[in-house]
Steps between C-alpha positions, in 0.01 A plus 500: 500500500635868366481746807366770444676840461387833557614862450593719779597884404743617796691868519827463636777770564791558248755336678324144587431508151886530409577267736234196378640609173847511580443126702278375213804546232760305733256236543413478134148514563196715451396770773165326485686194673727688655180663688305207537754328699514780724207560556389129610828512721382754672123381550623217624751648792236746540228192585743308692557816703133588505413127611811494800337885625149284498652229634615694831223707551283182540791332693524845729090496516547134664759635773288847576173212562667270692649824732206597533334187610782497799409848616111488487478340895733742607288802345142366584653448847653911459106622373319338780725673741451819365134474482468332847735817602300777331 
């Protein structure tokens, strides 16, 4: 099965430009491959970095319940004292 290809019309600054170019010549291979490897390089870091933040705000969300679990005795115990004190 063919994937499927479609167009995507980016600006980019002067210089990046001179540089894919520049890259694209020592390579021997068209800035359209030049860009597309890039470019899925750096979705892919970006989703393994976007997955390991996810990943530790769930992990940190585990650690904030389970510290709060410990203390809720303790505070019930501090409220009822207040009230009983008031």
């Amino acid at each position: 099965m063919a994937e499927e290809s479609k167009k995507l019309v980016v600006e980019i600054d002067a210089q990046t430009y001179s540089l894919i170019e520049e890259y694209s010549r020592y390579m021997n291979q068209e800035n359209k491959k030049v860009v597309n490897y890039l470019l899925n390089q750096s979705l892919k870091e970006f989703v393994t970095n976007y997955q390991n933040l996810k990943k530790g705000y769930v992990d940190m969300a585990s650690i904030n319940l389970e510290i709060s679990d410990a203390f809720t005795v303790s505070e019930n115990e501090a409220f009822n004292r207040i009230d009983y004190e008031e």
